[in-house]
Every structure is written in structure tokens, then in C-alpha cells.
C-alpha positions in Angstrom: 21.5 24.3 -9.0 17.4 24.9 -8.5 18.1 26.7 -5.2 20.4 29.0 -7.2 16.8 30.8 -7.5 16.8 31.4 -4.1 20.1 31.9 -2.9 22.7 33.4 -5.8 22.9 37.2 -7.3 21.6 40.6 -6.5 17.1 39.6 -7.1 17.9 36.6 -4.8 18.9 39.1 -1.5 15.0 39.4 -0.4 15.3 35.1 -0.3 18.6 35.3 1.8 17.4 37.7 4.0 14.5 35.2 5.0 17.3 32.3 5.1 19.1 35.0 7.3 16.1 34.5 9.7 16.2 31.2 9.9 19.8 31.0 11.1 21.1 29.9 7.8 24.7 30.5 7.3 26.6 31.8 4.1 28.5 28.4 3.8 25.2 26.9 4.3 23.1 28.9 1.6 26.5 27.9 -0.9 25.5 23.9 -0.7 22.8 22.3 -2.0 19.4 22.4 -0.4 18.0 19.3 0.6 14.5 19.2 1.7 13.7 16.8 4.1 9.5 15.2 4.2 9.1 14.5 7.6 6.3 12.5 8.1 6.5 12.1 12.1 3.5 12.5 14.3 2.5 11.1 17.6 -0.4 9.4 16.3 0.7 7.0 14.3 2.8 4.4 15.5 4.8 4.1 12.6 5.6 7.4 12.4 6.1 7.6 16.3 10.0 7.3 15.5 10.2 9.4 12.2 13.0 12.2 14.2 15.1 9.9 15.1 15.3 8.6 11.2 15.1 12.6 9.9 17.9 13.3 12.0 20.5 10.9 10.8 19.1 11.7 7.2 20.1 15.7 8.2 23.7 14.0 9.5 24.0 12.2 6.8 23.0 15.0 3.8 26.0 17.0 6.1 28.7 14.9 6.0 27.9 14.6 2.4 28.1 18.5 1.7 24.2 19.5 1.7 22.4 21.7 3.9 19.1 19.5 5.3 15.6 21.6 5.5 12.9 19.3 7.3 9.3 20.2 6.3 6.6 17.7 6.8 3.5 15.4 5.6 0.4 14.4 6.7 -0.4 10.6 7.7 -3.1 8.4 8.9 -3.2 5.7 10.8 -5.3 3.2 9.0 -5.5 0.9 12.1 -6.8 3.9 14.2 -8.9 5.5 11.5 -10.5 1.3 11.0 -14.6 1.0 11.3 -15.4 4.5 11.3 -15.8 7.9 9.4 -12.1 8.1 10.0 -11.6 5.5 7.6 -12.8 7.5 4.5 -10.4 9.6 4.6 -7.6 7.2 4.9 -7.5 6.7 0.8 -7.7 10.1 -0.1 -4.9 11.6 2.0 -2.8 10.0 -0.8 -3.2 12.9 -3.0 -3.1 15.6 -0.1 0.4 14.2 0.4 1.1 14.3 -2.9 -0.1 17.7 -3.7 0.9 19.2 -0.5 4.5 18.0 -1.2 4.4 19.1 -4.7 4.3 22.9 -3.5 6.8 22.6 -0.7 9.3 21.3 -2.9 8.6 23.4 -5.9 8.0 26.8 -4.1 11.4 26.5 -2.0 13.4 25.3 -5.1 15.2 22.3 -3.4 17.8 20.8 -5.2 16.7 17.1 -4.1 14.6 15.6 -1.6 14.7 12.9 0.9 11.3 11.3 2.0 10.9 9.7 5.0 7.3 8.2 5.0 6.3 4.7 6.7 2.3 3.7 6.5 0.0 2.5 3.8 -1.1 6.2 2.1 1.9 8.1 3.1 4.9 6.3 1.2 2.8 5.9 -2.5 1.3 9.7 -1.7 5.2 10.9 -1.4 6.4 8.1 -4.4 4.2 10.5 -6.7 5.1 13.3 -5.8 8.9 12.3 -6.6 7.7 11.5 -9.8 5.2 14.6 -10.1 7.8 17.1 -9.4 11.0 14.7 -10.7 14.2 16.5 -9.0 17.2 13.3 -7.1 15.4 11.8 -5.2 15.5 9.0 -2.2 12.9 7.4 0.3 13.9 6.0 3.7 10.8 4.5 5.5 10.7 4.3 9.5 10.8 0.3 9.1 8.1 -2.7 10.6 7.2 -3.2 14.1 8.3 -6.1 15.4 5.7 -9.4 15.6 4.1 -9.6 19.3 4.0 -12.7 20.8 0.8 -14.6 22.2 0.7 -18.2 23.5 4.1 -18.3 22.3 3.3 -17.5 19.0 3.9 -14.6 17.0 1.4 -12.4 16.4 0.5 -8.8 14.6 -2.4 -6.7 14.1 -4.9 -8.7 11.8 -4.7 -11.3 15.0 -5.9 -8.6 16.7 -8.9 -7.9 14.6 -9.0 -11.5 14.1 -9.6 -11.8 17.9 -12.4 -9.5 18.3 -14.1 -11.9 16.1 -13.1 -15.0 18.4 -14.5 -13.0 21.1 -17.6 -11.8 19.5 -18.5 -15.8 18.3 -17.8 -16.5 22.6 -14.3 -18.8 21.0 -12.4 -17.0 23.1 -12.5 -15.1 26.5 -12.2 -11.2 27.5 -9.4 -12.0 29.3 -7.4 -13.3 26.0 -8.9 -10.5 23.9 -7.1 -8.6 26.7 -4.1 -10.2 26.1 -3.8 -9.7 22.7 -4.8 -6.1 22.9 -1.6 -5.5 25.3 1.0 -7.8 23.2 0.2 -7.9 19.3 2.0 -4.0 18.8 4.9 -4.4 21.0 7.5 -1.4 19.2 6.8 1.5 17.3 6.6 0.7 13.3 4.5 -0.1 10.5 2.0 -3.3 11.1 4.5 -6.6 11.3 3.3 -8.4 8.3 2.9 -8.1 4.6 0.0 -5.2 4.6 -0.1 -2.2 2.7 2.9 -0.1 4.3 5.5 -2.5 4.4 4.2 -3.9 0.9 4.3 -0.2 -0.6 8.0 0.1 1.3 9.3 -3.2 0.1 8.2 -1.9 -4.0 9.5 1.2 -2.9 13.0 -1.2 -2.9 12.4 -3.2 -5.9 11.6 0.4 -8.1 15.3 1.7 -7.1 13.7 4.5 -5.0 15.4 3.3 -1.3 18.2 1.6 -0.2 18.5 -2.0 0.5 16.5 -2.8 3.5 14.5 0.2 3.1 11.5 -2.4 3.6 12.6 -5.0 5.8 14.4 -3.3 8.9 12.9 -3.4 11.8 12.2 -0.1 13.2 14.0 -0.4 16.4 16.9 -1.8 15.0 19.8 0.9 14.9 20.5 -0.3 11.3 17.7 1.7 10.6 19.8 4.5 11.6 23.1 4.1 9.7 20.5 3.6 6.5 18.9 7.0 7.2 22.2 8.4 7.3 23.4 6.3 4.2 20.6 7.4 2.7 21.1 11.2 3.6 24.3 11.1 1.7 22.9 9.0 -1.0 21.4 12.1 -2.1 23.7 14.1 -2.3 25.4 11.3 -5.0 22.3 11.6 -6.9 22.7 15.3 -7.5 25.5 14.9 -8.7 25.0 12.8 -11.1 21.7 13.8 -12.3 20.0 11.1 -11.2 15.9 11.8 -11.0 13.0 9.7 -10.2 11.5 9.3 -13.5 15.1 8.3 -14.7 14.7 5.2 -12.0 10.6 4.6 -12.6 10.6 3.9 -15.8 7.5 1.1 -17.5 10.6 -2.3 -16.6 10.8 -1.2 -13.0 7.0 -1.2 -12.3 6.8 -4.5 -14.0 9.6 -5.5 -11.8 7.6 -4.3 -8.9 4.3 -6.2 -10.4 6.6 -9.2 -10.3 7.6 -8.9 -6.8 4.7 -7.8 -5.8 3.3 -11.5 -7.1 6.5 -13.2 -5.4 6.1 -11.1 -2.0 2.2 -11.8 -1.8 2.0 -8.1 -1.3 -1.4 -6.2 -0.5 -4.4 -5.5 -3.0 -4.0 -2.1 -1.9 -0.6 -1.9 -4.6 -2.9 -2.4 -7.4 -4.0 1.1 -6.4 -0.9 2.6 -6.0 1.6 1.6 -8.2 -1.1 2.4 -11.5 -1.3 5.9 -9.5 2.5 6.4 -8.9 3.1 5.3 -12.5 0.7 7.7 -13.8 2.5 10.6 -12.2 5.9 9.4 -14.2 4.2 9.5 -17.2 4.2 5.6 -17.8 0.3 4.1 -18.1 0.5 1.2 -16.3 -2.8 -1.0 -16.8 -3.7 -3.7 -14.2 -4.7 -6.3 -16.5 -1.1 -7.3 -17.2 -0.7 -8.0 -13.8 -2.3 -11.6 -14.7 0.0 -12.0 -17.3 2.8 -11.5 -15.1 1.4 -13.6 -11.8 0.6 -16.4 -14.6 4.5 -17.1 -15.1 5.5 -15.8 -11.6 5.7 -17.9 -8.5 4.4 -17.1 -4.9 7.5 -17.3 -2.5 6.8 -15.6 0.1 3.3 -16.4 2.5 4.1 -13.2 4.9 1.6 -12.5 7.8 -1.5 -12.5 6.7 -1.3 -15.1 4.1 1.4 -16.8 7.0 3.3 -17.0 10.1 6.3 -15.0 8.9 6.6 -11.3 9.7 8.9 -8.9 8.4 11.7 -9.1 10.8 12.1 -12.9 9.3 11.8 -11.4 5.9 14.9 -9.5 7.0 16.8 -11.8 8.6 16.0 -14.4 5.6 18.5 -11.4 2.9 15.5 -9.2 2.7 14.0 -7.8 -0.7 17.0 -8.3 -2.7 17.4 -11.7 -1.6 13.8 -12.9 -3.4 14.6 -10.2 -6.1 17.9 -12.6 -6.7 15.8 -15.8 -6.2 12.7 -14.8 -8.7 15.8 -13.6 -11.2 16.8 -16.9 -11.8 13.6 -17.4 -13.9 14.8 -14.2 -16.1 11.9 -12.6 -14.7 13.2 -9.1 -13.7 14.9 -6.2 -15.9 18.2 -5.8 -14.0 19.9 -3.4 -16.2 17.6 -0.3 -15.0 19.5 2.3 -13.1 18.6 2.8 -9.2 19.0 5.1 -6.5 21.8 3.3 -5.4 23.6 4.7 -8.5 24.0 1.0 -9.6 22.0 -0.8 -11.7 19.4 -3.8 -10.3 22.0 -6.8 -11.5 24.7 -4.8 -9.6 22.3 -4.7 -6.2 20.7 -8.3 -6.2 24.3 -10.1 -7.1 25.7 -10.9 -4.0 22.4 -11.1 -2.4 21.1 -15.1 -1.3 18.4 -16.0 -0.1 19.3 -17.6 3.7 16.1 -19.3 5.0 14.6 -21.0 2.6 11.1 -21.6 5.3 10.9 -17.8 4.9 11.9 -17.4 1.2 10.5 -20.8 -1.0 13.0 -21.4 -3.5 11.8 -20.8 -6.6 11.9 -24.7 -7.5 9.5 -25.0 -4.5 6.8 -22.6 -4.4 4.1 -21.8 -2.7 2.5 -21.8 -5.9 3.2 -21.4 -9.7 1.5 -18.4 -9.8 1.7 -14.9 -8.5 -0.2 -13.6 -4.9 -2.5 -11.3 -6.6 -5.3 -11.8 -9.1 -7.4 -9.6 -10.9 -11.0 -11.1 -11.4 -12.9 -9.9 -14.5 -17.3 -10.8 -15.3 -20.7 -9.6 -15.3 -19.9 -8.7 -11.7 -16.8 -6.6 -12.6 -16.8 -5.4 -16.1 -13.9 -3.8 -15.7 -11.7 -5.1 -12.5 -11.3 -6.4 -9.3 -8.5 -7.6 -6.9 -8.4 -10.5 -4.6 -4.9 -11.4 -2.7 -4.6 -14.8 -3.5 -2.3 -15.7 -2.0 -4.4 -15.4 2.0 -7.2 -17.7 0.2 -7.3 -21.2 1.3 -7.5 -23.9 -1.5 -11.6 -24.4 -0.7 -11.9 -21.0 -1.2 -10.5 -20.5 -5.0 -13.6 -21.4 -6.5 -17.0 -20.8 -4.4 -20.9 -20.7 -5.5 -23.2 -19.5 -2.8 -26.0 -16.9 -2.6 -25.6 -13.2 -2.4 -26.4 -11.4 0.8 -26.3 -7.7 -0.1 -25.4 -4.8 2.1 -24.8 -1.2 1.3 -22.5 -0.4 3.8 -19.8 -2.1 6.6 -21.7 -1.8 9.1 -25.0 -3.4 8.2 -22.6 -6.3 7.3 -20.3 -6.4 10.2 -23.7 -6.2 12.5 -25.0 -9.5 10.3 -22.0 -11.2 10.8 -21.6 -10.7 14.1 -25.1 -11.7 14.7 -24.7 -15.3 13.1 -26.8 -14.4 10.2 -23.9 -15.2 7.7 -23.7 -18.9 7.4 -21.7 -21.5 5.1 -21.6 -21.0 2.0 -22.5 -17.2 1.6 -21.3 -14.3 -0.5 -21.2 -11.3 1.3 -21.8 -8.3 -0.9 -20.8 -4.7 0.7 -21.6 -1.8 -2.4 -21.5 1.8 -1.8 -18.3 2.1 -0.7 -16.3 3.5 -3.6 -14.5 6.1 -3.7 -17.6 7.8 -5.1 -19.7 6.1 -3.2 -18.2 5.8 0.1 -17.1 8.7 -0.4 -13.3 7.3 0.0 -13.6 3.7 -0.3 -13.1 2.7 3.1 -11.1 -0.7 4.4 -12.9 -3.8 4.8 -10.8 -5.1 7.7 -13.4 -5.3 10.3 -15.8 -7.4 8.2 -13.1 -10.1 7.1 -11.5 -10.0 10.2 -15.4 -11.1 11.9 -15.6 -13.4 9.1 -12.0 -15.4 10.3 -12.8 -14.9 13.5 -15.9 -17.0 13.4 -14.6 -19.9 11.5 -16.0 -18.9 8.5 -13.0 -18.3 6.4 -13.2 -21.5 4.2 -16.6 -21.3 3.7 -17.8 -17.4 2.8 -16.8 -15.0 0.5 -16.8 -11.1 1.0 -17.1 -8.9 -2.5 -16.8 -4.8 -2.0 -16.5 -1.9 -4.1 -14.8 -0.5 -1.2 -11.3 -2.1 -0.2 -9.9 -4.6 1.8 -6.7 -4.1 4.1 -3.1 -5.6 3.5 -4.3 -7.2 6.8 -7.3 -9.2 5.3 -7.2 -12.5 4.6 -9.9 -15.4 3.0 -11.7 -15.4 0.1 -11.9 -11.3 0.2 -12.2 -9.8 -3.3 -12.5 -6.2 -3.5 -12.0 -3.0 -5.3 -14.7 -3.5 -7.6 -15.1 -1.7 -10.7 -17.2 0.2 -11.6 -18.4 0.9 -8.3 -22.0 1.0 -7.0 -22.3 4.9 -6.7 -21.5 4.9 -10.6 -23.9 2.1 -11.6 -21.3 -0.3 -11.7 -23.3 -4.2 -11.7 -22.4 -4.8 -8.5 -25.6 -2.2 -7.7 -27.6 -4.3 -9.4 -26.9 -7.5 -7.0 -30.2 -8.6 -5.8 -30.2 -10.7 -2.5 -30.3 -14.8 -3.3 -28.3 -14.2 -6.5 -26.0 -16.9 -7.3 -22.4 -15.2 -7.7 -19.4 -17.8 -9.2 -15.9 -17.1 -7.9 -13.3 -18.8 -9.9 -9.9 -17.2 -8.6 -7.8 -19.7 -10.9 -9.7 -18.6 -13.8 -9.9 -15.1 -13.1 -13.6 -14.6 -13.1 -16.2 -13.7 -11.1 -19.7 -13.6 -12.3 -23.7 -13.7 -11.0 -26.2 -15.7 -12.4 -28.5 -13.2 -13.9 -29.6 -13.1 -17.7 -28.8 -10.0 -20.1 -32.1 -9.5 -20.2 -32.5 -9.1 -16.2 -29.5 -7.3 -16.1 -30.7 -4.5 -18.2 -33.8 -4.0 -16.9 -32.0 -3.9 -13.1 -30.1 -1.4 -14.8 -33.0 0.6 -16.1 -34.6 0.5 -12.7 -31.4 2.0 -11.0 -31.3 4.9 -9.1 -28.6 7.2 -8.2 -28.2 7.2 -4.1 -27.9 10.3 -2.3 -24.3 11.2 -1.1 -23.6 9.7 2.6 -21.6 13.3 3.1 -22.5 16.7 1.7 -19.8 18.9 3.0 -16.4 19.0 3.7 -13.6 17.5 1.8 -14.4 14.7 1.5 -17.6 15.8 -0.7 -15.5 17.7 -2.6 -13.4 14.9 -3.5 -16.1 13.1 -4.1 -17.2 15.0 -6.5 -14.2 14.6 -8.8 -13.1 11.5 -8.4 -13.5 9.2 -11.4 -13.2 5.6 -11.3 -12.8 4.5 -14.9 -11.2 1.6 -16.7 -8.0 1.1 -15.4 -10.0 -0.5 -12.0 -10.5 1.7 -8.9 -8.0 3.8 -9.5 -8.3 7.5 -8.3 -7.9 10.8 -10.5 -8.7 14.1 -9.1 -9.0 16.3 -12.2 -6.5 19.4 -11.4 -8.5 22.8 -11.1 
């Protein structure tokens, strides 16, 4: 075993003596050590209940035979950190979790590892770090909130933004904004509907790395519970059999997770991470097959945003494996690739239906013929951008309208707020890269003013920042190249006529080469927006080349 380094023979005695001081048993030092990521904190309200999950995973890695060692990981809350300088360093903690988990696991020589992360950064930060440091491996997120309930109706957290806009266009009173802000987070949990945590936990399913239901449980539900515990012993399994993380994400299972991730309607935020986690497994995944794969995928599931389903009914409705089963009957998925189950995919999904078909669209009756994300590709994006197609209304797939340019969140959410956005519009925010931002900050408070103002068939929002699993409209982000790098969306002028075609995959301005290049030759770098700190450091070695937005910290 890897903990044989630090617990067996005569040079190991130093190690035990430490173990000694930690209360550490013979018997205990003789099993295999299983180090627990704990990513609880009382800041985060999916995290909130993280001890209760580690706990059953330290019962269960017990009654399996392994000795549990909890150590822990950072995590933000993006909902918290939203519309400030908080929100920078929401993107970037991805690779402090990664790295930071690299050298507990490597410098205590654990035999495996079971990860309990929950929110957007946390469970793709700890995904590559399974694959980075590639001993058994098995993730148990802390599961959804429930949907709150407003007028009757269910509700989550992009209502909530959603109101603010309501309120701020005087469509709805400070009593109801009141209202909301008391019911639309009623449990502890990640965000209720198809945003960025639950979409990176749900992949997190469909790549073989957590048990079934590892994305749809609620997180009050005491199933959540028995799966920690199920999954504590899982590990110990995988040990056994030499089961490791790069065995399980291999190239087939992250195109079976760019499959479901067009079925699901996931966030734009997975065209980040699953390129980054892939990367980390040694498999070079490029976003541009992600069109070929939504082209002869269908849309089946229209989850809050996009919706008015939430998770729970996601759940309720047979859960990931239930619309892994459904999309199979196309052919679509691999299901012959090894999982943490110890099973294969076909062996997972078989007995699996799907049991509300209002929730999960048979695939004979989609929501569409194609998949929930496109990539956009033109003079605007040379290299990529994302929109979640899936959350844009039919008016809204292909839009002409002038550019009103800002270069930065605020000086657009202040616009919009003001009334100076009208039909028609393309709202441009640039300069918030992960360069340029530094750490391409979420763009949930702009679309979110947008909806709230009745504007969401009519105006377009383009960023080289990002947009939020929560957003929802005609909201196209992660532009590449960025502005900070001279990417074309610096060269944006305001009045320019920018063509959105979402069907066709393009998205272009109507300037001539000519124009274009002498834009570019009067370009100037723009000072950086913070000059110390980490943030500034990573700024300075982040890349964003021609895989899209992705982020690469060159290791020092």
C-alpha cells in the first residue's frame, strides 16, 4: 500500500510516532489510509451540512476496513461572492483546490481518497485533483437545496436575482422582494436548479466518479446519508481492485458527459471544467466537438433556469441514470467504460427508467433535436464562445441589434437598471477575462436585471467574463480571446451591428477587415484593475488560448 511509506518498517517509526500523537492505534495504522476532503464551512450553504456527510463517509470507510483521515478544502460561495470583488476570486479557487489537495494527498501517502465537495468551483477543483494525483478514488457531493416556494410556485435563487430586477423596474413591490428573500433558499444545499454545482455533480455521475444519486439527492434527505456511507465503503472496493480515476476518465466518458451535459441543459460553466478536469487526466478534450455532439443529441431536460423543474424532481423522476438510460436508446453513450461503482455504465443505467416523463422528455419528444449548449464561433470570437441554449427563448436564437459597449459589470448593470438598455440591444461587457478581470467574474447580476425588466426576448448580453448556471436569455459568454489579450471583442465600437445566429453557431459584427485591422492597430493594452495580491499573480499566468477560456497556470 502507499501508506506503507508511512506506517511499515524500522525508517517509518519517526511517521508512527506522529500517528502515535494523533491517537492512532496499531490496528488502525495496519488498514488502509483513507483521506477524507472535507469541504464544510459555515459560509456556504452548500457546504453548511458537509460533517454530517464526512461522517457517515468515516462510518462507512470503517465498516469496510479503512482508517478515515478528514482534511479539508477551500470553497466559495458564488451566490455570496455575486456583484463584487468577491466574485474574482470565485474561478480561480478551482486550482487552489486542486493544488492544495494535490499536496495533502501526496505528502501523507493515502491509499485512496474520498471527496466530499458540493458548489460550482469546489467539485471540478477536487475532480482534477483525482485525476492529477490518480490514486481510488470517489466523490460524494452534499446534494441540492430544496426549491422555495413563492405564490405557490416553486422558486430558487435566479428568482431571487430575477426579482431584484422586478423590483428595480417598480414590477414588483419591497414587500414581495422581501418575500422572496426569506423563501427562495429554504434548506442547506447547492442552488435548486440546473446551475453550475449541481451540473458539475450530476457529470460528476455520468463520468463514473460518484455513486448513483450523487447529483440528484436532496441534501436533507437521509438518503444522502446511507450514500455517504455507501460511498465510504465504495472505496475501500476500489483499492482493492485497483481501481483509479484515470482508469474511469478516460476520452468515452467525457464525451459521455458532453452528451449529457447537452441532454441535462447543464451550465456554460462545464465547458470550463470538464476541458480543465480532462486535461489533468491526460485526455485533450477540445470544445469544438461539443457541436458535433449537441447536433445529434436531444435537449430532455429544461431544469430551473431554462424551466420550472428543480432537482428534487429530477430525483424523483430516476435521477441521472434514468436520462443516461433514456439518451442510450439513441446509441449515444459508451456504456462499456468501467466506473466507480466497479460496474461498468450498461450495468448502472439498465434497470434505471425514466418515471415522469414532464420532468424527463422522452427522447421521441424533445425539447429539442439538439443539445442545451452551443458554442458560437465569428469575427466576434475567433476562437469560442458558449451560450446555454437551452434558457434562450425561440425570438432570441437569432438577434441583430446595435452594440452598447461596457468594460466592466457595473457600468452595465447601472445602464440597465437605469432604462438605458432598450429593445433590441446587444449588451457588450469586455474586460472581464480571466486576464482581464482578473478572474472572469459571473454575469448573474446583469442577466438577471435584464429578465427582470422584460427584456429577455428582446436584448442580448455578450462577455468575455462568464455567465452563471443561474443565467438565463440570450446570454453568450466566455469569449475568446478575451479583451485583456486583444481578443476582437476589444475592438467593439458602440452602434456596431453584432449577428447572433445560435442555430448556426455564429456570432459576428459588422465591421470590414479593413476596419478591423486598423481597430486593432489602434489597441492598447489596459492597465491591470488589481496590482497585488493573488489574484495579480494569477493574473499574470493565466493563458487563455485556443481551446476557449480555459485556464492554465503554468507550474513554477
Amino acid at each position: 500500500m502507499r501508506s506503507d511509506a508511512v506506517t511499515k518498517g524500522t525508517k517509518s517509526a519517526p511517521h508512527r510516532s506522529l500517528f502515535n500523537a494523533l491517537g492512532f492505534t496499531k490496528e488502525e495504522m495496519e488498514r488502509p489510509l483513507i483521506g477524507i476532503v472535507s469541504s464544510q464551512n459555515d459560509i456556504v450553504p452548500g457546504h453548511m451540512n458537509l460533517d454530517k456527510i464526512v461522517e457517515a463517509v468515516k462510518i462507512g470507510v470503517a465498516m469496510a476496513g479503512g482508517t478515515p483521515i478528514v482534511f479539508p478544502a477551500i470553497a466559495v460561495c458564488d451566490g455570496i461572492a455575486m456583484g463584487h470583488l468577491g466574485m474574482k476570486y470565485s474561478l480561480v479557487t478551482r486550482d487552489l483546490i486542486a493544488d492544495s489537495t494535490e499536496a495533502m494527498a501526496m505528502a501523507h501517502a493515502f491509499d485512496g481518497l474520498v471527496m466530499v465537495p458540493n458548489c460550482d468551483k469546489n467539485v471540478p477543483g477536487l475532480l482534477m485533483a483525482a485525476a492529477r494525483v490518480n490514486i481510488p478514488t470517489i466523490v460524494v457531493s452534499g446534494g441540492p437545496m430544496l426549491a422555495g416556494r413563492v405564490d405557490g410556485c416553486k422558486t430558487s435563487l435566479s428568482s431571487m436575482f430575477e426579482a431584484v430586477g422586478a423590483y428595480n423596474a417598480g414590477k414588483i413591490t419591497e414587500e414581495k422582494l422581501e418575500e422572496f428573500e426569506n423563501k427562495v433558499c429554504p434548506t442547506c444545499g447547492s442552488c435548486s436548479g440546473m446551475y453550475t454545482a449541481n451540473s458539475m455533480n450530476c457529470l460528476t455521475e455520468v463520468l463514473g466518479m460518484g455513486l448513483k444519486g450523487n447529483g440528484t439527492i436532496p441534501a436533507v434527505y437521509s438518503e444522502r446519508i446511507k450514500l455517504a456511507k455507501h460511498a465510504g465503503m465504495k472505496i475501500m472496493e476500489l483499492i482493492e481492485k485497483d481501481i483509479r480515476p484515470r482508469d474511469i476518465m478516460t476520452e468515452d466518458a467525457f464525451k459521455n458527459a458532453l452528451t449529457m451535459d447537452m441532454a441535462l441543459g447543464c451550465s456554460t460553466n462545464s465547458m470550463l471544467h470538464l476541458p480543465a478536469i480532462a486535461h489533468e487526466a491526460g485526455v485533450e478534450l477540445n470544445i469544438d466537438i461539443a457541436n458535433e455532439i449537441s447536433n445529434k443529441t436531444p435537449n430532455l431536460c429544461h431544469l430551473a433556469p431554462a424551466g420550472h423543474t428543480y432537482m428534487e424532481d429530477l430525483n424523483e423522476a430516476g435521477g441521472i441514470y434514468a436520462v443516461m438510460n433514456e439518451i442510450n436508446k439513441l446509441g449515444l453513450l459508451n456504456t462499456d467504460l468501467i466506473t466507480c461503482t466497479g460496474k461498468t455504465v450498461a450495468e448502472n443505467i439498465k434497470a434505471c427508467y425514466n418515471k415522469n416523463p414532464e420532468v424527463i422528455r422522452p427522447v421521441e419528444n424533445p425539447y429539442s433535436s439538439t443539445g442545451g449548449i452551443a458554442v458560437l464561433k465569428g469575427n466576434l470570437a475567433p476562437d469560442t464562445c458558449v451560450v446555454k441554449r437551452s434558457a434562450v427563448v425561440p425570438e432570441m436564437l437569432k438577434h441583430e441589434g446595435p452594440a452598447r459597449v461596457f468594460d466592466c459589470e457595473e457600468d452595465a448593470l447601472e445602464a440597465i437598471n437605469s432604462g438605458k438598455i432598450v429593445d433590441g440591444d446587444v449588451v457588450v461587457i469586455r474586460y472581464e477575462g480571466p486576464k482581464g478581470g482578473p478572474g472572469m467574474r459571473e454575469m448573474l447580476n446583469p442577466t438577471s436585471a435584464i429578465m427582470g425588466r422584460g427584456l429577455g426576448s428582446t436584448v442580448a448580453l455578450i462577455t468575455d467574463g462568464r455567465f452563471s448556471g443561474a443565467s438565463r436569455g440570450a446570454s453568450i459568454g466566455h469569449v475568446s480571446p478575451e479583451a485583456a489579450v486583444g481578443g476582437n471583442i476589444a475592438l467593439v465600437e458602440e452602434g456596431d451591428i453584432i449577428q447572433i445566429d445560435i442555430m448556426a453557431n455564429t456570432i459576428n459584427f459588422l465591421v470590414s477587415d479593413e476596419e478591423l485591422e486598423r481597430r486593432r492597430a489602434n489597441w492598447k493594452p489596459r492597465q491591470p484593475k488589481v496590482t497585488t495580491g493573488y489574484l495579480a499573480r494569477y493574473a499574470a499566468l493565466v493563458t487563455s488560448g485556443n481551446k476557449g477560456a480555459i485556464l492554465e497556470v503554468p507550474k513554477l
